[in-house]
C-alpha positions, 0 to 999 in steps of 0.5 A, a space after each residue: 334398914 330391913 324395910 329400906 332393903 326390901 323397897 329396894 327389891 321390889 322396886 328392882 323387881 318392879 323395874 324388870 316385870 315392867 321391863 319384859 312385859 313391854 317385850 311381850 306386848 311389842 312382840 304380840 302386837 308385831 305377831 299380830 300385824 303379820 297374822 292380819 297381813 297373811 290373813 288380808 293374803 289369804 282372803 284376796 287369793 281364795 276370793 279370787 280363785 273361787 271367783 274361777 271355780 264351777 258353781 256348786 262344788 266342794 272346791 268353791 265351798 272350800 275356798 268361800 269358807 277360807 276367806 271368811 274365815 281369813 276375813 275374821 282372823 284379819 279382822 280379829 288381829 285388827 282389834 288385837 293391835 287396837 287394844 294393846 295399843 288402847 292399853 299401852 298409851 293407858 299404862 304410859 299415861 298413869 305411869 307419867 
């Protein structure tokens, strides 16, 4: 009885864990679709107003260096959303 008891709430336990960690994926991996396109953003407009900037200047450094590094933050989330995604359809898979 005490063992039946004890299945029964770690299966319901299981259930929750299991639960909320899919709001937390579907959450992060949204976060992470927002972070790329405002970092897509970010890359296009220093581009272009460094293209605009005198040679040589702190301001075109300033705006060069704000697209490389919105270029890897793109980037970055790009693999962020493929792993959760890699992960998913693996966690899907073995609990079918």
């Amino acid at each position: 009885m005490l063992i039946d008891i004890t299945k029964s709430c770690l299966s319901t336990w299981e259930t929750m864990i299991l639960g909320e960690s899919e709001i937390i994926v579907e959450e992060v991996e949204h976060v992470a679709e927002v972070v790329e396109k405002v970092a897509t953003v970010a890359e296009k407009v220093s581009e272009e107003v460094a293209e605009v900037l005198p040679e040589n200047g702190k301001l075109k450094e300033t705006a060069l260096l704000i697209e490389a590094v919105s270029k890897a933050t793109a980037h970055d989330a790009k693999l962020t959303q493929d792993f959760i995604h890699k992960v998913s359809c693996n966690k899907r898979f073995q609990l079918a």
